[in-house]
C-alpha positions as CSV (number, residue, x, y, z in Angstrom):
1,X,63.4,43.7,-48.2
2,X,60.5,41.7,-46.6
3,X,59.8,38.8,-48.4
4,X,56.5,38.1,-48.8
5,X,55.0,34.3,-47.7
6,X,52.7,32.6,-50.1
7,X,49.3,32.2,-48.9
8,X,49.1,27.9,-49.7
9,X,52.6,28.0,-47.2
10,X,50.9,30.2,-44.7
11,X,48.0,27.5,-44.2
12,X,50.0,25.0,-44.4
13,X,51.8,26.0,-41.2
14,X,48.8,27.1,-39.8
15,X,48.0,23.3,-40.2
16,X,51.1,21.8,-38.7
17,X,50.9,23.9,-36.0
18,X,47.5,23.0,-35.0
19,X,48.4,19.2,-35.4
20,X,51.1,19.5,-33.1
21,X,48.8,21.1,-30.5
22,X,46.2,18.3,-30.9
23,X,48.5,15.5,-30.3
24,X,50.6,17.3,-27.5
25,X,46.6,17.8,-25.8
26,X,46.0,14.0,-26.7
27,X,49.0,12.5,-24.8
28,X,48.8,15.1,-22.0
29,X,44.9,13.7,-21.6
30,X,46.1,10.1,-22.1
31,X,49.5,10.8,-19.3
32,X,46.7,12.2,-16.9
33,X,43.8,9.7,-17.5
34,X,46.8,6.9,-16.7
35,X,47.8,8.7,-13.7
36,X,44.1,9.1,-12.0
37,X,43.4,5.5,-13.1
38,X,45.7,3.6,-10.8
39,X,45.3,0.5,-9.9
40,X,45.3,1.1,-6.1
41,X,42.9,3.9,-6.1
42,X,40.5,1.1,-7.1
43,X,41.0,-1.0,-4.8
44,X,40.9,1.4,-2.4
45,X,37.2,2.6,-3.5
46,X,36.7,-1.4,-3.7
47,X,37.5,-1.6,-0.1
48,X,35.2,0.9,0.7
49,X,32.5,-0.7,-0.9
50,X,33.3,-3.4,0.9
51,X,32.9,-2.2,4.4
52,X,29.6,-1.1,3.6
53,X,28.1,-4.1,2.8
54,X,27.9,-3.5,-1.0
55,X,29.9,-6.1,-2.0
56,X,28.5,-6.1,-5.7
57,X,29.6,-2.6,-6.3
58,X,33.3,-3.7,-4.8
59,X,33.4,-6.2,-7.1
60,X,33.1,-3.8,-9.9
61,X,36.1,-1.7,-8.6
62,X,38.2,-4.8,-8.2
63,X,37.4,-5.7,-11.6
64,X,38.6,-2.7,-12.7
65,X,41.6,-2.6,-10.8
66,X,42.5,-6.1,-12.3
67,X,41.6,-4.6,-15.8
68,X,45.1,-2.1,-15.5
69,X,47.4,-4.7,-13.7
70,X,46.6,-8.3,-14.4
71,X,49.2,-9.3,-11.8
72,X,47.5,-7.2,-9.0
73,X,46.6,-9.4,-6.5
74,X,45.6,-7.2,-3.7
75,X,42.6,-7.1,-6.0
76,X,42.3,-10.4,-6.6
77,X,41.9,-11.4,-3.3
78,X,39.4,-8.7,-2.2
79,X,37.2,-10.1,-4.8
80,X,37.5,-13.3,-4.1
81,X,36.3,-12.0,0.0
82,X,33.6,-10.0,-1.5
83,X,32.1,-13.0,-3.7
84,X,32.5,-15.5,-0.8
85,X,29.8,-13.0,0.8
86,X,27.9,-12.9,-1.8
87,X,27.8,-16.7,-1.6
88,X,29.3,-17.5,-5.0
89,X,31.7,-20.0,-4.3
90,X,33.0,-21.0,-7.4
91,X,34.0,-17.0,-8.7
92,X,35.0,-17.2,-4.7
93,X,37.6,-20.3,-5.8
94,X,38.7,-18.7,-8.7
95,X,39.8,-15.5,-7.6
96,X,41.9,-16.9,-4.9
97,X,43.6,-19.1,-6.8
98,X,44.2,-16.3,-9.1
99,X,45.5,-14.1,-6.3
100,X,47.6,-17.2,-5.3
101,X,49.8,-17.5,-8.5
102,X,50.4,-13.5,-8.7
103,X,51.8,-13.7,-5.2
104,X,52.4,-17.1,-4.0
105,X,54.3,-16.1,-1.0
106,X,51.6,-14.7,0.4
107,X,50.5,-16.7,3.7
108,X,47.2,-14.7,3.9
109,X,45.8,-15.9,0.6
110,X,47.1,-19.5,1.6
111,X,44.7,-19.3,4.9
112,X,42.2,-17.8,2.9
113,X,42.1,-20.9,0.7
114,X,42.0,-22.7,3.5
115,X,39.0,-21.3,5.1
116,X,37.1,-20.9,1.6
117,X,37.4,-25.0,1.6
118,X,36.6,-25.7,5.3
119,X,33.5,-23.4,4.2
120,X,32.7,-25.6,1.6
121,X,33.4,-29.0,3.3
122,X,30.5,-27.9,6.0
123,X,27.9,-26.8,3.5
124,X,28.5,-29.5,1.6
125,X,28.3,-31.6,4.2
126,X,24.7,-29.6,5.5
127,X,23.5,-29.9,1.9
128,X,23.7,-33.5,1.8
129,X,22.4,-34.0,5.3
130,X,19.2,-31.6,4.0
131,X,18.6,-33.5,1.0
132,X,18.4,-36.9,2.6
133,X,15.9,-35.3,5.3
134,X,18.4,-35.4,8.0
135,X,17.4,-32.2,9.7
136,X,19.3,-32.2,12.9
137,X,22.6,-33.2,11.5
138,X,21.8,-30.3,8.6
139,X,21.5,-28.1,11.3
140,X,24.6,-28.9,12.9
141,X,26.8,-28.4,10.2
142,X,25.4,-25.1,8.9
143,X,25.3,-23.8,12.7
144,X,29.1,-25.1,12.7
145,X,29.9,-23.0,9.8
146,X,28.1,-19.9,10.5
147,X,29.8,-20.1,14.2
148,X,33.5,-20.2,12.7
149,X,32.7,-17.9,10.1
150,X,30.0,-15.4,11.0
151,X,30.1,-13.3,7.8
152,X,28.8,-16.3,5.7
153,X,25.3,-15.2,4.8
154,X,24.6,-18.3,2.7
155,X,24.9,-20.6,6.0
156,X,22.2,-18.9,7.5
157,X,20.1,-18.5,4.9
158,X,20.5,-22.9,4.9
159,X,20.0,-22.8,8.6
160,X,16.4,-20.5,7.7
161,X,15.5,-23.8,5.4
162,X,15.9,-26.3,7.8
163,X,13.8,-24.3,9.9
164,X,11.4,-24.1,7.7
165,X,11.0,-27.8,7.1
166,X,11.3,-28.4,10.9
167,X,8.1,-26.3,11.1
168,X,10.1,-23.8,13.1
169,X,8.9,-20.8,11.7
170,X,10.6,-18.5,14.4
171,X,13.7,-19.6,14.1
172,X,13.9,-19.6,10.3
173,X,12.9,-15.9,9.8
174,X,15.3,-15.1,12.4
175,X,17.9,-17.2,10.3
176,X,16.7,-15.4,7.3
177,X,17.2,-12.2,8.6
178,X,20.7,-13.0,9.8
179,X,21.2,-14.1,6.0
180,X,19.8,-10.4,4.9
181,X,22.1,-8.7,7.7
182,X,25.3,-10.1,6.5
183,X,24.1,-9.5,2.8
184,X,21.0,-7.1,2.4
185,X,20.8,-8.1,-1.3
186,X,20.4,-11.2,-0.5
187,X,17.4,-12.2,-3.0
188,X,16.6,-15.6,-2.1
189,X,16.2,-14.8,1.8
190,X,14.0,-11.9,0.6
191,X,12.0,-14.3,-1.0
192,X,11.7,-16.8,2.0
193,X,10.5,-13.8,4.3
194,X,8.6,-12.5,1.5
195,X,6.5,-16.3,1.3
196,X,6.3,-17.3,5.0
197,X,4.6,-13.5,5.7
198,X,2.2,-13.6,2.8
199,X,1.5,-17.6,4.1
200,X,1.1,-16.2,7.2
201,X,-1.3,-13.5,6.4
202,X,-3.5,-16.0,4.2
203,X,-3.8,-17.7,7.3
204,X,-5.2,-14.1,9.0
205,X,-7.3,-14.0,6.0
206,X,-9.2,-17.4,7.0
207,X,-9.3,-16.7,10.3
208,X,-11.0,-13.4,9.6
209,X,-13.6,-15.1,7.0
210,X,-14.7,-17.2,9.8
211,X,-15.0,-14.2,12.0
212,X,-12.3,-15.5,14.6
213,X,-10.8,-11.8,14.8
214,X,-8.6,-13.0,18.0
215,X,-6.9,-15.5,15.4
216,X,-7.2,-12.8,12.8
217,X,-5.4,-10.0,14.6
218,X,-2.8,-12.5,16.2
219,X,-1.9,-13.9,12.4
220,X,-1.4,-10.4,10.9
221,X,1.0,-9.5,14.1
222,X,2.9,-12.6,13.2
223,X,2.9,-11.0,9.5
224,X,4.2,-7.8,10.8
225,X,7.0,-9.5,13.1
226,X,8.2,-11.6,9.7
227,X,7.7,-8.6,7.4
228,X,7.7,-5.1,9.0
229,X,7.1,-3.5,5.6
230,X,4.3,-5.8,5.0
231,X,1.8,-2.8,4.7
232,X,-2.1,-5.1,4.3
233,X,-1.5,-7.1,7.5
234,X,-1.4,-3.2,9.5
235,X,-4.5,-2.6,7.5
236,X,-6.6,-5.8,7.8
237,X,-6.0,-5.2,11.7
238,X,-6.9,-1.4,11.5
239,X,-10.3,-2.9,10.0
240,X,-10.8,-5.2,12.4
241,X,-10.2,-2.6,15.0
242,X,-12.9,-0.3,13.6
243,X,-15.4,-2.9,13.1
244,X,-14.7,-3.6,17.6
245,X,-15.4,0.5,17.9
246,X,-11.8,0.8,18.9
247,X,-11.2,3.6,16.7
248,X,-7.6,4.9,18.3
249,X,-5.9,1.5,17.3
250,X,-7.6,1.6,14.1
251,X,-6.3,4.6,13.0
252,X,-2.9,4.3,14.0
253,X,-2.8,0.6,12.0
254,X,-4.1,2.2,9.1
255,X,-1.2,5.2,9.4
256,X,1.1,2.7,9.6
257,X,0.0,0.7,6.4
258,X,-0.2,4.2,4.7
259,X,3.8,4.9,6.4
260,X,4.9,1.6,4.3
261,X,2.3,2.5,1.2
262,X,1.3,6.1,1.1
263,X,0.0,5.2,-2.8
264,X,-2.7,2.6,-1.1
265,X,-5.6,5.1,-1.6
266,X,-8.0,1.6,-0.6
267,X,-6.1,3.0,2.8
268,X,-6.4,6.5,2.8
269,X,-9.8,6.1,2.6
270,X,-10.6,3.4,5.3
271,X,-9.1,6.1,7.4
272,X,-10.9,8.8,6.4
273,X,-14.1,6.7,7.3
274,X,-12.2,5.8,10.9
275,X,-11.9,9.5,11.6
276,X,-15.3,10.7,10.8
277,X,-16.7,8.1,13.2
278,X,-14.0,9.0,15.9
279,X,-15.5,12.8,15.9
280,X,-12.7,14.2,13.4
281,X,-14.6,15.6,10.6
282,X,-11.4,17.7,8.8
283,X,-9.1,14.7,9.6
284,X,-11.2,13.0,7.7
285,X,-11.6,15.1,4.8
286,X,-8.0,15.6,4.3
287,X,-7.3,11.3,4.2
288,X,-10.3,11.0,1.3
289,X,-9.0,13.8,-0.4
290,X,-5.4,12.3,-0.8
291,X,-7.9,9.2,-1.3
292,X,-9.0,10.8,-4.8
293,X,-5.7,12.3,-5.7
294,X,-4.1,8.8,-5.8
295,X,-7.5,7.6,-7.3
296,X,-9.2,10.2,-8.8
297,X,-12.0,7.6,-9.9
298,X,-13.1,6.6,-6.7
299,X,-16.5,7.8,-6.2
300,X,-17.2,6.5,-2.5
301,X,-13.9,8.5,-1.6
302,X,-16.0,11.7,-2.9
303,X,-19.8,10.5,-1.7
304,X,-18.3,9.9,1.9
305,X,-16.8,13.3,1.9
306,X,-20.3,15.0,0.6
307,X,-21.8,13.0,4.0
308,X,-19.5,14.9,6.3
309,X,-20.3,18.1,4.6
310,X,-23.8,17.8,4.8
311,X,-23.0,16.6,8.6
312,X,-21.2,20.5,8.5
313,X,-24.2,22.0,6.9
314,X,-22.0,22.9,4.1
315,X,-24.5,22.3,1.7
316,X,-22.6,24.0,-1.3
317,X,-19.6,22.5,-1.0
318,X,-21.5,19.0,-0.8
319,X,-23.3,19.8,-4.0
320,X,-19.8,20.1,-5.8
321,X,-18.2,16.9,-4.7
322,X,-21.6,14.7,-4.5
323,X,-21.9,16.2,-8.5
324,X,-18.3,14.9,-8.9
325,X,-19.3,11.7,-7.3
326,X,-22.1,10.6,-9.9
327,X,-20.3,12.4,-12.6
328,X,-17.1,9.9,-12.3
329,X,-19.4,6.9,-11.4
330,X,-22.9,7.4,-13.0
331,X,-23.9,4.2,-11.5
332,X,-23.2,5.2,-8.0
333,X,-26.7,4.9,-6.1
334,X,-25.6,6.1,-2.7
335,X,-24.1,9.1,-4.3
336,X,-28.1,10.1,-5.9
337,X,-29.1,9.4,-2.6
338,X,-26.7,11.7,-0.7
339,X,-27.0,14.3,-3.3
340,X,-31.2,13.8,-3.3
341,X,-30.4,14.8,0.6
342,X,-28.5,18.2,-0.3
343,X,-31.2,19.4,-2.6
344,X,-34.4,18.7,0.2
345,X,-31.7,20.9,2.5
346,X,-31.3,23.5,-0.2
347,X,-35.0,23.5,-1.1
348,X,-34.4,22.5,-5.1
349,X,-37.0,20.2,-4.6
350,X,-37.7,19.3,-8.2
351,X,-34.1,18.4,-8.2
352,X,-34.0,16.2,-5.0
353,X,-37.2,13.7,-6.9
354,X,-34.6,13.6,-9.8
355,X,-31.5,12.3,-8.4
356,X,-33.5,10.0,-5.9
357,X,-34.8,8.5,-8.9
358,X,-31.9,7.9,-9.8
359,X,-30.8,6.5,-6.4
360,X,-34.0,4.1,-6.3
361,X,-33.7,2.9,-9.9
362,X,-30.3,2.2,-9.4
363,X,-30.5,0.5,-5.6
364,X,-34.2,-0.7,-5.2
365,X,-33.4,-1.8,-1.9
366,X,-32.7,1.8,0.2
367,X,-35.6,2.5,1.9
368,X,-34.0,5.8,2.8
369,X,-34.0,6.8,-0.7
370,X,-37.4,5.8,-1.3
371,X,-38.8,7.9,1.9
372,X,-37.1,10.5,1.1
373,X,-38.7,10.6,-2.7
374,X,-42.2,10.5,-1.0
375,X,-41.3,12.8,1.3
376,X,-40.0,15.5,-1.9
377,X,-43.1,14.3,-3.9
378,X,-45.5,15.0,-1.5
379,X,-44.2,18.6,-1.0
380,X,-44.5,19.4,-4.6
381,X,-48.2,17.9,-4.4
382,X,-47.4,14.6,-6.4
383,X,-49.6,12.4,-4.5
384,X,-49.9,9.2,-6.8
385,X,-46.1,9.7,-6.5
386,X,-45.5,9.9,-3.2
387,X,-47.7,7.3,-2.3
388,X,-46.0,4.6,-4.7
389,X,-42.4,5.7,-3.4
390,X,-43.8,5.3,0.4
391,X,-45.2,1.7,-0.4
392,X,-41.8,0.9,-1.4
393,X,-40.3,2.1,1.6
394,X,-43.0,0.4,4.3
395,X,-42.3,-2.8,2.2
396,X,-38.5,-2.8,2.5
397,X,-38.4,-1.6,6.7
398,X,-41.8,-2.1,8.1
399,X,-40.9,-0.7,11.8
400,X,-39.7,2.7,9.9
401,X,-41.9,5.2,11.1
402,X,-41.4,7.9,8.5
403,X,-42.3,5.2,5.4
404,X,-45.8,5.3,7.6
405,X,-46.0,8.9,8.1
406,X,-45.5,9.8,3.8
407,X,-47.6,7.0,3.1
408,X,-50.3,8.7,5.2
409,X,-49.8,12.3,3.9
410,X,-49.7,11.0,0.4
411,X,-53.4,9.4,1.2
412,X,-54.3,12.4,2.6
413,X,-53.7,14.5,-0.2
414,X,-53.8,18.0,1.2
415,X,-57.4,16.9,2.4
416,X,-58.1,15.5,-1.0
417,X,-57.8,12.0,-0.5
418,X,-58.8,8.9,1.7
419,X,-58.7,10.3,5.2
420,X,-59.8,7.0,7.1
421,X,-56.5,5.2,5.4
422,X,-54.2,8.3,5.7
423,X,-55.3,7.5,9.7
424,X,-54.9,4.1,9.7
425,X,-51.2,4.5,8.4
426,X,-50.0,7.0,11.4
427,X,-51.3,4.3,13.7
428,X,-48.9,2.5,12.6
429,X,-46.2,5.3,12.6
430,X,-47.0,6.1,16.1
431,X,-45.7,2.8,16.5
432,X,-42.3,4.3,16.0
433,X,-41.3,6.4,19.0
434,X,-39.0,8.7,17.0
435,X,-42.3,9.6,14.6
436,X,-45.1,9.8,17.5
437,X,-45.4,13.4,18.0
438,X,-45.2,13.9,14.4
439,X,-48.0,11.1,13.4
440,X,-50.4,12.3,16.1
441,X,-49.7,16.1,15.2
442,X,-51.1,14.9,11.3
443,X,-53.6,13.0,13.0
444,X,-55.3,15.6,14.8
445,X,-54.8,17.8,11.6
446,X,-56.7,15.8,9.5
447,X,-59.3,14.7,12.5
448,X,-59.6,18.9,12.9
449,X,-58.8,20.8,10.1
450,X,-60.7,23.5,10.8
451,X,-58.3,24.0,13.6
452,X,-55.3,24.6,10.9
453,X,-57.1,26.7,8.5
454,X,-55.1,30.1,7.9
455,X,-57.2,33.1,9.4
């Protein structure tokens, strides 16, 4: 006869069953997680660190090693190598001491002790020598150390200091690089680089306010020696280049500023401008446009790529970025001015008066702007116009022919004004070799009209 189980004992196995699986999963977990964390295998990913130079990250394996055997010395000892590099003496000190009493029949830790204070006997000794202003001896006793134990980085970095106060500039960045070499995280030889190139490149910066661009360029080379990463001193000589015409070494500067800093948009577009005077129109318009991505703000990025278009004859698309221009910076004259230019091309001449009103209220002093407006007022028959927007430009560039020539037609009037002054003007753009034949062709025009009437 099957006896039947009651349904409270059947769960209640069900329970114990499912304990006993939890806790034979939790010690197998445990058993494994003590097996993979062995004590070697850290030290041995320690070491690795190590070799690479990162001696932080070794550290942190070390630790850990220590952390599962406190009586592991192999660890102990590795860390106290890895903070001697570091240049921490005293966590140098205690780890060996600590590596001493879990194995003190170890003769390598011994000679490491003994090394660790013949380390500290001749920085101590070049710290007191640098303090009291003894340079030479200072010198000699970090140079000593570093020569017995080339893997000290801090000894170096001393030797840099010296330097620095010897005026040796030279030497000391090479002692501070020698300092980064041995420990690239070095933070305080970082810093001393960091300070004698942006010193250095102040020093450019004077030179190049009082226009000595020999001194200039030489400075911001020494920059670049001390700092290769040091991305304004390969710009300010990419500027000085352009402003000499030699466009080649310009650009290649300004790449390489833009190689160290491809977010300086200040860059991207000082070679865009480099380019469109070297002849490279769509070079050029590729660098502003990754000008306005990075600043999309920038409304001289987007006026200087409406000038090439126009330069193309690609009056449509020069419309579109010269209305982005104004509409980003409302207050940007040249933009009006450029964009007055695109709408006398495309014949909105009603439009062209508008923006170089603009352009002229908000630069007075362009006398292109203000030609230009007399030239569009004077085609749409706005004489008073005209002739108050040529005065303007006569009075800011008297040798400018054109000013002349719309000051004329705007006396002229169609024939409907003051001939004699209308005359008296061309003389004067006749005066401008680049506006002769046009001045003497309104000359005669208005001397012989009958001569121009339609049949």
């Amino acid at each position: 006869m099957r006896v039947r189980v009651p349904l409270s004992a059947r769960k209640d196995n069900q329970r114990l069953t499912m304990n006993k699986s939890i806790t034979f999963f939790i010690l197998f977990a445990w058993m494994s997680l003590a097996i993979a964390q062995n004590p070697e295998d850290f030290l041995n990913k320690g070491n690795e660190y190590f070799e690479s130079g990162d001696y932080s990250s070794a550290i942190t394996q070390y630790e850990q090693a220590i952390q599962l055997d406190v009586t592991f010395a192999p660890a102990m000892f590795q860390s106290s190598l890895s903070y001697l590099r570091l240049g921490e003496m005293e966590k140098t000190k205690e780890f060996i001491n600590l590596a001493i009493e879990a194995d003190q029949e170890n003769e390598e830790y011994r000679k490491e002790f003994e090394r660790i204070n013949e380390i500290n006997t001749g920085m101590n000794d070049g710290n007191r020598a640098y303090r009291n202003g003894l340079y030479d001896d200072a010198m000699v006793s970090y140079q000593g150390v570093l020569d017995k134990f080339p893997f000290f980085a801090e000894a170096a970095y001393s030797l840099g200091l010296v330097y620095m106060q010897a005026d040796d500039l030279e030497k000391a960045i090479e002692s501070f690089h020698t300092a980064l070499e041995l420990n690239s995280s070095h933070e305080s030889a970082q810093t001393a680089i960091a300070n004698v190139a942006k010193r250095t490149f102040n020093e450019g910066n004077q030179c190049y306010k009082r226009r000595d661009l020999d001194c200039a360029i030489e400075k911001y080379q020494q920059v670049i020696n001390i700092d290769p990463t040091f991305f304004q001193a390969y710009y300010q000589t990419g500027v000085i280049e352009a402003r000499q015409g030699n466009y080649t070494f310009a650009i290649e500067n300004y790449k390489l500023a833009l190689q160290h800093n491809p977010e300086f948009y200040k860059g991207w577009f000082a070679l865009g401008l480099v380019q469109k005077r070297d002849g490279d129109p769509e070079s050029a318009l590729v660098s502003l446009k990754k000008t306005v991505e990075i600043h999309p703000g920038y409304a001289k990025a987007y006026g200087a790529m409406g000038d090439i278009y126009i330069e193309l004859k690609r009056f449509d698309e020069a419309l579109s970025i010269l209305l982005t221009a104004t509409q980003v910076d409302p207050t940007y004259a040249k933009g009006y001015l450029s964009l007055g230019t695109v709408y006398i091309e495309l014949a909105e001449v009603a439009n062209a008066v508008t923006s170089l009103d603009m352009a002229t209220s908000l630069d007075p002093e362009k006398h292109q702007a203000w030609y230009l407006l007399a030239q569009s007022n004077n085609e749409l028959g706005q004489c008073d116009e005209a002739k108050e927007a040529a005065l303007q430009a006569t009075d800011l560039k008297e040798k400018f022919g054109g000013g002349w020539y719309e000051l004329a037609n705007a006396e002229w009037c169609n024939g409907q004004g003051n001939k004699t002054a209308a005359l008296n003007h061309l003389e004067k753009a006749r005066n401008d070799r680049a506006w002769r034949k046009s001045a003497e062709y309104l000359m005669d025009k208005i001397k012989n009209p009958q001569k121009y009437q339609e049949d």
